[in-house]
C-alpha positions as semicolon CSV with decimal commas, in nm:
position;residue;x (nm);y (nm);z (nm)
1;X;-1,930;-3,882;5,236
2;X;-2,279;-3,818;5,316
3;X;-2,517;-4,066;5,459
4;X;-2,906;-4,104;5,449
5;X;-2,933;-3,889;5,759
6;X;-2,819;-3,591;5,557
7;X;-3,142;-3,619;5,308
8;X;-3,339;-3,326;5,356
9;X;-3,678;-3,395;5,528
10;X;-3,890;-3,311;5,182
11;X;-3,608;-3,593;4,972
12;X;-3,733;-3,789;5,241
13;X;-4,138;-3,719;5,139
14;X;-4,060;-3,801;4,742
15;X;-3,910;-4,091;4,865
16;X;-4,175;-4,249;5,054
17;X;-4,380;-4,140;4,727
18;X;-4,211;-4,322;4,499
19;X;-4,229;-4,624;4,738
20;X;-4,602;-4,579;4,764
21;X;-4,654;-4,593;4,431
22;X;-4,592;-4,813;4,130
23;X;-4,588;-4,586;3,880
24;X;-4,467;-4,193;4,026
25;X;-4,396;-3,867;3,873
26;X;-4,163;-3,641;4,076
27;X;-4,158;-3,233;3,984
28;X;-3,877;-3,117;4,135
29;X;-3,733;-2,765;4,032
30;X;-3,377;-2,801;4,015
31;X;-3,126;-2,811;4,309
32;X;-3,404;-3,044;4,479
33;X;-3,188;-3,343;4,450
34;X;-3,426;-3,588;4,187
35;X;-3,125;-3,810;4,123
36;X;-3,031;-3,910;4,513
37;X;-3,430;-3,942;4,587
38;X;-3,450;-4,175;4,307
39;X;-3,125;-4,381;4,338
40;X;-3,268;-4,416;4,743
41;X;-3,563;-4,563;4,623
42;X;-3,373;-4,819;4,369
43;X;-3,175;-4,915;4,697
44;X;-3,446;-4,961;4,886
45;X;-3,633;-5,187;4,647
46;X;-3,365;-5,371;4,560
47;X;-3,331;-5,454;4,964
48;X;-3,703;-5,552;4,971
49;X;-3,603;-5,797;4,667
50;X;-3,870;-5,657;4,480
51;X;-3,613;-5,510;4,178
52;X;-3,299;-5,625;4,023
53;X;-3,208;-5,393;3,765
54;X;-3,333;-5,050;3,700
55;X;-3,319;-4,905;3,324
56;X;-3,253;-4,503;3,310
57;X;-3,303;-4,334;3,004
58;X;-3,194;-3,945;3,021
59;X;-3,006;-3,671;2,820
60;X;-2,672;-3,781;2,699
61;X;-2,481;-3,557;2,997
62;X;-2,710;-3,727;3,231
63;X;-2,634;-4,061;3,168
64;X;-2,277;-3,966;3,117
65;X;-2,154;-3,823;3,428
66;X;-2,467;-3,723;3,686
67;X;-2,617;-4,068;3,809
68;X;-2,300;-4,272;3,832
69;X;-2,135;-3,943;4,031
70;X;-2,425;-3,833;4,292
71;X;-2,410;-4,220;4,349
72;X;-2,069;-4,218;4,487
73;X;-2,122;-3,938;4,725
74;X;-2,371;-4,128;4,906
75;X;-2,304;-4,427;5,213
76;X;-2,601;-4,580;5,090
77;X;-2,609;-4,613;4,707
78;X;-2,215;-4,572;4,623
79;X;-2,199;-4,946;4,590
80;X;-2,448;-4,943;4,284
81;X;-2,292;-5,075;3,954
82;X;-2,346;-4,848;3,645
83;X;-2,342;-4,971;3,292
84;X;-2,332;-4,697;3,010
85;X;-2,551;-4,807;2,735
86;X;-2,392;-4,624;2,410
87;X;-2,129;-4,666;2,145
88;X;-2,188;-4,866;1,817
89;X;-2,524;-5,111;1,820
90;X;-2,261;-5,388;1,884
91;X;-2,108;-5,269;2,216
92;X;-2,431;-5,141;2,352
93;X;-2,563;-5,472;2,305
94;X;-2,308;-5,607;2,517
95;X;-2,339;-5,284;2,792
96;X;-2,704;-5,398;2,802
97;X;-2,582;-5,765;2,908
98;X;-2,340;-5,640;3,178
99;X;-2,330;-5,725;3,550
100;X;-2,455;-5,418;3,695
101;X;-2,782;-5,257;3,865
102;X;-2,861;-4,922;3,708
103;X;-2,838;-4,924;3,332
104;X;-2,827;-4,582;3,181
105;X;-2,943;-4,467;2,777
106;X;-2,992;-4,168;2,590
107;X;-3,348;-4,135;2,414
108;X;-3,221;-4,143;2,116
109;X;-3,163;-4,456;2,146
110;X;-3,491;-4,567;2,320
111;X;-3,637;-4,706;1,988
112;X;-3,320;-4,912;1,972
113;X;-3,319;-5,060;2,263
114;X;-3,741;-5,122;2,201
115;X;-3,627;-5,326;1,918
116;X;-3,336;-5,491;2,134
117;X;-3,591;-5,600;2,382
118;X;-3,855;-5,699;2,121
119;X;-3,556;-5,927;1,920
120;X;-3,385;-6,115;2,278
121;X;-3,737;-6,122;2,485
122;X;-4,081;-6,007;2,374
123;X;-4,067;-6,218;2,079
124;X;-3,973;-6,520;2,259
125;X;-4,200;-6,510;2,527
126;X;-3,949;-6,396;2,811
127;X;-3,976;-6,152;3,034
128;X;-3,742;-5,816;3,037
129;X;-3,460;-5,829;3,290
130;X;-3,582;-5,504;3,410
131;X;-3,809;-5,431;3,749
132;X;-3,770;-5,103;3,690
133;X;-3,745;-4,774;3,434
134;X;-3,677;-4,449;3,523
135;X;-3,737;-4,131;3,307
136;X;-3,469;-3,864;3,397
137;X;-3,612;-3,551;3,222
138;X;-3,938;-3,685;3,122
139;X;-4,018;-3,376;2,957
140;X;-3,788;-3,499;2,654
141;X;-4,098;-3,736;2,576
142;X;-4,406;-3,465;2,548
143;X;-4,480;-3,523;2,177
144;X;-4,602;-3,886;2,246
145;X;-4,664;-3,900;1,893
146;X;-4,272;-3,939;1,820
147;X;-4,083;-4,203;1,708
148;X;-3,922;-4,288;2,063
149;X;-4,320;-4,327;2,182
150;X;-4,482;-4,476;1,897
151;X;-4,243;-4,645;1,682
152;X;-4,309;-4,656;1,267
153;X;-4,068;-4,728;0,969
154;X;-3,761;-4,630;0,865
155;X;-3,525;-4,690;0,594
156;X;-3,186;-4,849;0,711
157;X;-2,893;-4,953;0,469
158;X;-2,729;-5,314;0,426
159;X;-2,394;-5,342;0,421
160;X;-2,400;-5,334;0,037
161;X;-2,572;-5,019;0,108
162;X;-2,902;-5,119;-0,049
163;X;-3,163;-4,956;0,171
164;X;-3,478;-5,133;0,312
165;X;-3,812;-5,027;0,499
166;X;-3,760;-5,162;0,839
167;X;-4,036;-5,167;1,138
168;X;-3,985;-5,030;1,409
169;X;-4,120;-5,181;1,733
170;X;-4,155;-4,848;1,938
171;X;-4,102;-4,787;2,273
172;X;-4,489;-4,783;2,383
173;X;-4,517;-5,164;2,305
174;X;-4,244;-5,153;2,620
175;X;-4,379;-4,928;2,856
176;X;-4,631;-5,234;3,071
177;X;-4,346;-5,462;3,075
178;X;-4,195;-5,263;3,348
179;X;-4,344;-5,327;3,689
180;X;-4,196;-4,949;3,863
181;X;-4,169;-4,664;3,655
182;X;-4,116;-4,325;3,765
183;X;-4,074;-4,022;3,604
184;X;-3,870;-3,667;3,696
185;X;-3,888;-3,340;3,556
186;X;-3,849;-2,972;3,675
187;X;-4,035;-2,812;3,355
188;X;-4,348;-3,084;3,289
189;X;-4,491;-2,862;3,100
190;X;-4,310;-2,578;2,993
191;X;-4,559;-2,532;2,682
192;X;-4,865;-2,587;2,850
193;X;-5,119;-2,919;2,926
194;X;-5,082;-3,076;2,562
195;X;-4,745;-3,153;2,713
196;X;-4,834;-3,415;2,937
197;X;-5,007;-3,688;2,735
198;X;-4,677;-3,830;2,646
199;X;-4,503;-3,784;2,980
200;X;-4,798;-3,976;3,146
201;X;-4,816;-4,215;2,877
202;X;-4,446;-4,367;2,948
203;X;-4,515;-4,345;3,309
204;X;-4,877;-4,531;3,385
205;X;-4,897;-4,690;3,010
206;X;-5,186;-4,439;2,923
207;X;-5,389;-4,493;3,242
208;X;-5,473;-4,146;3,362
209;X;-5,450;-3,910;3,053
210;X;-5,534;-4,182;2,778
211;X;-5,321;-4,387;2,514
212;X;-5,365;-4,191;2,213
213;X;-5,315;-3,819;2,182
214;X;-5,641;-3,747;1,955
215;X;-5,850;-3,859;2,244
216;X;-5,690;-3,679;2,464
217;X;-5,711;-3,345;2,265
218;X;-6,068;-3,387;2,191
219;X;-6,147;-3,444;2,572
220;X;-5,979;-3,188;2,797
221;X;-5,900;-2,924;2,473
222;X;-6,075;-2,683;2,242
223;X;-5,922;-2,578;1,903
224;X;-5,847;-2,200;1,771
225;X;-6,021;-2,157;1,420
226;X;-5,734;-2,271;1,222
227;X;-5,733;-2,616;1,370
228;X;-5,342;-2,553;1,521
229;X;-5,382;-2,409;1,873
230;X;-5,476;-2,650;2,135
231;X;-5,625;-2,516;2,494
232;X;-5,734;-2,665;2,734
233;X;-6,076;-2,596;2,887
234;X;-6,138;-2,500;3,219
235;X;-6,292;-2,820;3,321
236;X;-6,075;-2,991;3,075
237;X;-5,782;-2,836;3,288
238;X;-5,931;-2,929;3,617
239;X;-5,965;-3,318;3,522
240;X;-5,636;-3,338;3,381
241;X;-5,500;-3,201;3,721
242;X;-5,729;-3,437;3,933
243;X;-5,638;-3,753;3,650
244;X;-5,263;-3,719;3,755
245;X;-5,282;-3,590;4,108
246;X;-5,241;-3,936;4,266
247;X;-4,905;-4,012;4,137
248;X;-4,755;-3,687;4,121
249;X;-4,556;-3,494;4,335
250;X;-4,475;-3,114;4,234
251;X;-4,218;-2,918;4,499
252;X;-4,035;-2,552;4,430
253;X;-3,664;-2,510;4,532
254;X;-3,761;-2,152;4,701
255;X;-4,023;-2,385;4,944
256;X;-3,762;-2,609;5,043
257;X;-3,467;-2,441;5,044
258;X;-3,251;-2,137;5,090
259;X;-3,186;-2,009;4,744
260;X;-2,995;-1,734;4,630
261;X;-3,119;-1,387;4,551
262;X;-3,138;-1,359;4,167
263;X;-3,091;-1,053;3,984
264;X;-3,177;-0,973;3,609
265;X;-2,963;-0,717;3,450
266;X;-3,089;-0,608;3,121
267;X;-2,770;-0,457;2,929
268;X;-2,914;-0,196;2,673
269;X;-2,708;-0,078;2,385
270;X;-2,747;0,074;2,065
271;X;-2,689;-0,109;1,715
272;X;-2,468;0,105;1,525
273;X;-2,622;0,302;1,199
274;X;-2,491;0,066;0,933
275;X;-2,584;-0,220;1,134
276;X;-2,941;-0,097;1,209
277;X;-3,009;-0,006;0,822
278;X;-2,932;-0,386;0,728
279;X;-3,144;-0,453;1,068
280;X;-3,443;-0,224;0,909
281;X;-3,399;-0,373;0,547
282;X;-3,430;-0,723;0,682
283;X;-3,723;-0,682;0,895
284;X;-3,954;-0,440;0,624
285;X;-3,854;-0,593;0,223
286;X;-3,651;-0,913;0,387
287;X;-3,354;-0,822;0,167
288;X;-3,041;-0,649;0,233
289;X;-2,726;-0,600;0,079
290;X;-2,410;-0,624;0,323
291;X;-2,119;-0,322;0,243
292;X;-1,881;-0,641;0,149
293;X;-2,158;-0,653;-0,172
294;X;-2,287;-1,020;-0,050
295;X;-2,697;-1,000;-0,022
296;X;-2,894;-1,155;0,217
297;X;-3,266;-1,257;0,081
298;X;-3,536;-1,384;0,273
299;X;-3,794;-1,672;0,115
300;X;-4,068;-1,670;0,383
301;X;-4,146;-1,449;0,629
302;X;-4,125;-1,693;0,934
303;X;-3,730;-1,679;0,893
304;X;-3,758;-1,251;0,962
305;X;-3,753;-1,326;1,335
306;X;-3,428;-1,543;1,314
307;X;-3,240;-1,323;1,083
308;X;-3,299;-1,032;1,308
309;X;-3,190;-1,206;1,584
310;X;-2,885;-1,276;1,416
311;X;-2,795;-0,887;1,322
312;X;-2,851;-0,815;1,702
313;X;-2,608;-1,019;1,772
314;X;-2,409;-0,903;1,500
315;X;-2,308;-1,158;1,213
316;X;-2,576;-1,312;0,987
317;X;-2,536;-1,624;0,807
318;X;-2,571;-1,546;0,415
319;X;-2,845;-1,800;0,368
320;X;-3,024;-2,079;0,542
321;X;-2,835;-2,362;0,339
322;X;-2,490;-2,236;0,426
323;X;-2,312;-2,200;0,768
324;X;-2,071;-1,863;0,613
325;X;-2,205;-1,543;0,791
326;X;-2,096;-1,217;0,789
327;X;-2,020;-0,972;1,115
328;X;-2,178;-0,640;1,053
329;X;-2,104;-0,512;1,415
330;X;-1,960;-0,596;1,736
331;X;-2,164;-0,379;1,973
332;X;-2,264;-0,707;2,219
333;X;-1,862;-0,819;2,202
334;X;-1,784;-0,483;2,340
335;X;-2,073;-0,532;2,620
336;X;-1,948;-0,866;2,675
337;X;-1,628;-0,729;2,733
338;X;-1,750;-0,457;2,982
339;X;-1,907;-0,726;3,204
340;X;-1,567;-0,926;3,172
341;X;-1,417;-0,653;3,326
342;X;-1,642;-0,552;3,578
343;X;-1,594;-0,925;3,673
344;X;-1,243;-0,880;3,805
345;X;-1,156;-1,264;3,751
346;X;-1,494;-1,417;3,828
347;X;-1,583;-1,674;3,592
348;X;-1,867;-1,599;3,387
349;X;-2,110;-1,848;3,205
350;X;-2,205;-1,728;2,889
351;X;-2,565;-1,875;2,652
352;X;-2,528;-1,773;2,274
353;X;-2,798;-1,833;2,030
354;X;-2,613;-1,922;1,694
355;X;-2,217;-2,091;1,595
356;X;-2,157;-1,740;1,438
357;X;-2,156;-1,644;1,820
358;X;-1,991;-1,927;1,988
359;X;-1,673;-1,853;1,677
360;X;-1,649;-1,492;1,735
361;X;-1,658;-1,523;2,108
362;X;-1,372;-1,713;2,113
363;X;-1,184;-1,560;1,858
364;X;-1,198;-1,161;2,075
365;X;-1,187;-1,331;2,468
366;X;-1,003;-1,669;2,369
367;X;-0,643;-1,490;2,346
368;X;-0,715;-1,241;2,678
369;X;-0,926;-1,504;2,870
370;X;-0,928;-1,843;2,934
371;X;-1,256;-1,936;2,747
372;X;-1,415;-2,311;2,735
373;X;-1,706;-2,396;2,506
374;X;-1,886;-2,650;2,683
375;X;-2,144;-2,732;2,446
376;X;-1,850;-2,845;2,166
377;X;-1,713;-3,054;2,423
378;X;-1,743;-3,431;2,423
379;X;-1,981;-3,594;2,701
380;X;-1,668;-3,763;2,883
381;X;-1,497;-3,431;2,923
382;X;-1,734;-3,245;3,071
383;X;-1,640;-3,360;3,410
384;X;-1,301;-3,248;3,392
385;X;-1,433;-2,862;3,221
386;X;-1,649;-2,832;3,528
387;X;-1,345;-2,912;3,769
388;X;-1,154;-2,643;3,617
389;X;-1,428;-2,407;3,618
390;X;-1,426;-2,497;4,004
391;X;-1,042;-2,450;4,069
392;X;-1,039;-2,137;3,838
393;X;-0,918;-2,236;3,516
394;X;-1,180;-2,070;3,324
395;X;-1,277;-1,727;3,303
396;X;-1,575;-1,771;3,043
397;X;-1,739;-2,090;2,967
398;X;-1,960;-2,050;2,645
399;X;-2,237;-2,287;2,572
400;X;-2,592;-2,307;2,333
401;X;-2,868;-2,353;2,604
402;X;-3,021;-2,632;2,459
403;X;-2,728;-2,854;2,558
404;X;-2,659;-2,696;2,894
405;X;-2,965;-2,767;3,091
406;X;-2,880;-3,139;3,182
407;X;-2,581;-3,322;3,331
408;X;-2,395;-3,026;3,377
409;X;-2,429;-2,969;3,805
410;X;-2,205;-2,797;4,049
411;X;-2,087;-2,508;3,799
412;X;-2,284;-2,269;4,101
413;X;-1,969;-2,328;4,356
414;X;-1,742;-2,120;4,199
415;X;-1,963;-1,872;3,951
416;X;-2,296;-1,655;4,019
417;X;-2,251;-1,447;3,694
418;X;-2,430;-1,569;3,374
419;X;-2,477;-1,366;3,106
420;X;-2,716;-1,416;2,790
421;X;-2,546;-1,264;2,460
422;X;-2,899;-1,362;2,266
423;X;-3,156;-1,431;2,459
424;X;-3,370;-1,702;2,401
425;X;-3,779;-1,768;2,386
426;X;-3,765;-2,066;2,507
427;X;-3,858;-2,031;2,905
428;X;-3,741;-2,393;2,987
429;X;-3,347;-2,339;2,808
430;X;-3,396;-1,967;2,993
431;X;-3,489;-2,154;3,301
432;X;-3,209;-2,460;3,315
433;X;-2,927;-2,260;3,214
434;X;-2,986;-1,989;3,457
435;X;-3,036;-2,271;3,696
436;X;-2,670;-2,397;3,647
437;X;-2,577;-2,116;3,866
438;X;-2,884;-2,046;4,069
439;X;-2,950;-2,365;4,284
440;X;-2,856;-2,526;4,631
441;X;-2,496;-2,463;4,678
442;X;-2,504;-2,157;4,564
443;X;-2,343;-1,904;4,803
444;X;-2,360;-1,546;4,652
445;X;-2,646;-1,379;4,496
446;X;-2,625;-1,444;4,124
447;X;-2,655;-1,184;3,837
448;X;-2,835;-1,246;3,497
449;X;-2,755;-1,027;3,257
450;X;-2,918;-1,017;2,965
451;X;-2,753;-0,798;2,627
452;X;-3,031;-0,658;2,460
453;X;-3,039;-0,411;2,136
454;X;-3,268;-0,147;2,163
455;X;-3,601;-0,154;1,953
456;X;-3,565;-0,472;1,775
457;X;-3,645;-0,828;1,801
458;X;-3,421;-0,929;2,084
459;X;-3,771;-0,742;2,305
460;X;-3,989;-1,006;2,188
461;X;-3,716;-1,246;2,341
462;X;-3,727;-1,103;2,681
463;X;-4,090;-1,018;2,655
464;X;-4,197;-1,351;2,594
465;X;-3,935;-1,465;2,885
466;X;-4,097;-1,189;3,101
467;X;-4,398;-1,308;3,063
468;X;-4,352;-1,645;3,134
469;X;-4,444;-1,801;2,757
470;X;-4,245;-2,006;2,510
471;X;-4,553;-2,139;2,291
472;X;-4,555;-2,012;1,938
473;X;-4,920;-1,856;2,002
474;X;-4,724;-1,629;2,331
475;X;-4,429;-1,572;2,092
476;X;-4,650;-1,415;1,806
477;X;-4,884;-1,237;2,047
478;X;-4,504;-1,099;2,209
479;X;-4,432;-1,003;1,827
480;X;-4,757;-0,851;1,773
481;X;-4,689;-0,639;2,075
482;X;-4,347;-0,539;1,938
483;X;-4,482;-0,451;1,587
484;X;-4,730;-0,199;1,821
485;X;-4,481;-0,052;2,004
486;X;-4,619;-0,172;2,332
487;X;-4,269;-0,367;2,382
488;X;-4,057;-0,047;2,605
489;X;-3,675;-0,086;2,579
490;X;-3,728;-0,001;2,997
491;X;-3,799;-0,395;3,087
492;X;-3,795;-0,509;3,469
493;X;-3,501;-0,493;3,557
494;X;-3,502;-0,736;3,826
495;X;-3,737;-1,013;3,927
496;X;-3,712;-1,368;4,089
């Protein structure tokens, strides 16, 4: 068991920063150890008397398995009391009531629990039962126009099933009622500075960057002609970073620590002809008609990307309102399978893009290999799939990205090999998911490879990645560049 002389001198630092201030904001890349910095400071507030109970909203995985375990590892926190808030409104109602010190809830459920506190406390004059709320992947609240933020109506059914407009009391009427709140995040703004209005907003109550996002867009941004793009200005940029400077701490894994080489591996291959006509049909007149005599038809031309993406990969769904696709080639399978191979019984850690992927996956490795799709598993298995991954009872664990980047820690002790069977455009997915592997811990240099079709959309993927963008304006200007021909099949093949 490890003891708080085994926190690493910069854990320390954040530590003393969160103490300093009331309201914090800790960017940490991952491997940096967010959770054991933050459950330190809990501990040592709740031994200066000056908090009780601590409320910790996060991703579902988070809350499930990562706060309650890095708590036991430690001397100093592994007496904390966790209390799950989720189930049926009934039993987290009575979760929320339970003896313990940290309570832990998804964000969907933050308007919930706004309306929770609004029914037992606001609206009676008492105060919450909470000194403190932590925001475990603040990120998840940029659009501080949302629901969870703002709160609005809804329609909710009786039990008769007659529905009614209800109000909804919105977590922002919450947010001052909380005497510490903190916030941590590895990606604050992995689409740019519009990003953090509603990160700072939950933090400091709209102190620094304003309460409403209008005023902040008209201050520090200008608009592109059409009214849609957002940028900030150059002063605009500089205020924003001097607003939040105070209460925010920003640290990179490769300053801190020793972190393993990484290596990207871009794995060219060649659709076949019959493959690449449909390909070609698709992306031109957005129609094409499949040898089994079913017809795929596109309505709007933002859905070309998607369906392209989906004959790289090799079976395209028939239409957007129905989950039946179609494989029209199995050239990535047969990559897949070469890197299987040339694995030799490491486990590999493998990111599709669509179902159609995650099914046929399964279906060619699942009777060879021992393959585990994390991402259909439930929340209280996941545990026990990353054990077995760690005592080599899984040769392939599948997952989408989307669910992979949270709660799921320690996969890098046993695997360095992750492989990308469609890549994505969204940097912070590319980023978390690669980070599974490549963190503290890690022992061997790890290997990204990346399956790529030559000459199509799967470029603009790995361009945009490449380039470090994920906003829709870098993702068109990356498809512009591929409609030139300025995309070249010859991408980097390794960077950090």
């Amino acid at each position: 068991m490890r003891s708080p002389q085994d926190l690493h001198d910069y854990q320390r630092e954040c530590i003393l920063h969160q103490l300093q201030h009331n309201d914090s904001m800790l960017w940490l890349q991952m491997g940096l150890g967010k959770t054991v910095v933050t459950l330190t400071t809990i501990v040592d507030r709740m031994r200066a008397g000056q908090v009780k109970k601590t409320l910790v909203f996060g991703p579902l995985r988070v809350i499930n398995s990562v706060w309650n375990r890095e708590a036991i590892k430690w001397s100093h926190t592994q007496h904390l009391r966790f209390s799950i808030v989720r189930g049926s409104p009934e039993k987290r109602v009575r979760r929320l009531f339970n003896n313990a010190d940290i309570f832990l809830i998804n964000y969907e459920n933050m308007n919930w629990l706004a309306d929770t506190f609004n029914h037992y406390y606001i609206s009676q004059g008492k105060p919450l039962p909470f000194d403190m709320v932590v925001y475990d992947e603040v990120s998840k609240l940029k659009h501080s126009g949302s629901l969870r933020v703002a709160g609005g109506k809804r329609d909710r059914k009786d039990r008769s099933g007659r529905i009614h407009e209800v109000k909804i009391t919105g977590w922002r009427k919450m947010i001052n009622q909380f005497k510490y709140r903190t916030g941590l995040t590895g990606t604050p703004a992995s689409n740019g500075y519009l990003d953090l209005h509603g990160q700072y907003l939950a933090v400091d109550g709209g102190q620094r960057l304003g309460e409403y996002i209008t005023h902040y867009k008209n201050s520090y941004f200008i608009q592109d002609y059409n009214g849609w793009k957002y940028t900030p200005t150059k002063l605009g940029k500089e205020w924003i970073e001097h607003k939040i400077f105070d209460i925010t701490k920003k640290m990179d894994a490769a300053d801190y620590l020793d972190m393993p080489e990484v290596k990207v591996i871009n794995m060219m291959i060649d659709m076949p002809p019959k493959a690449r006509k449909h390909y070609e049909e698709i992306e031109k007149k957005m129609f094409t008609a499949l040898d089994s005599g079913r017809e795929i038809e596109l309505f709007a031309k933002q859905t070309i990307s998607n369906k392209c993406l989906q004959i790289c990969n090799g079976a395209p769904y028939l239409s957007p309102f129905s989950k039946e696709w179609e494989e029209v080639h199995t050239a990535k399978l047969e990559a897949l399978e070469e890197v299987m191979e040339e694995a030799a019984g490491q486990p590999v850690l493998c990111a599709y893009s669509f179902q159609s992927d995650a099914e046929r996956i399964t279906k060619r490795f699942g009777k060879k290999y021992r393959v585990v799709n994390l991402t259909a598993t439930s929340s209280a298995k996941t545990q026990q799939v990353i054990d077995d991954w760690n005592a080599g009872k899984i040769d392939m664990m599948l997952g989408h990205p989307a669910s992979m980047g949270h709660g799921v820690d320690g996969l890098q002790e046993s695997g360095s090999i992750a492989v990308w069977f469609g890549v994505t455009n969204n940097l912070e997915y590319y980023e978390q998911l690669n980070g599974r592997l490549a963190r503290q811990g890690q022992t061997n240099a790890v290997s990204v490879i990346r399956i790529l079709c030559r000459d199509t959309m799967d470029l603009v993927s790995a361009d945009a990645i490449n380039r470090k963008t994920d906003d829709q304006e870098g993702l068109k200007e990356a498809v512009d560049r591929y409609r030139k021909g300025l995309i070249s099949n010859d991408l980097p093949l390794t960077f950090i």
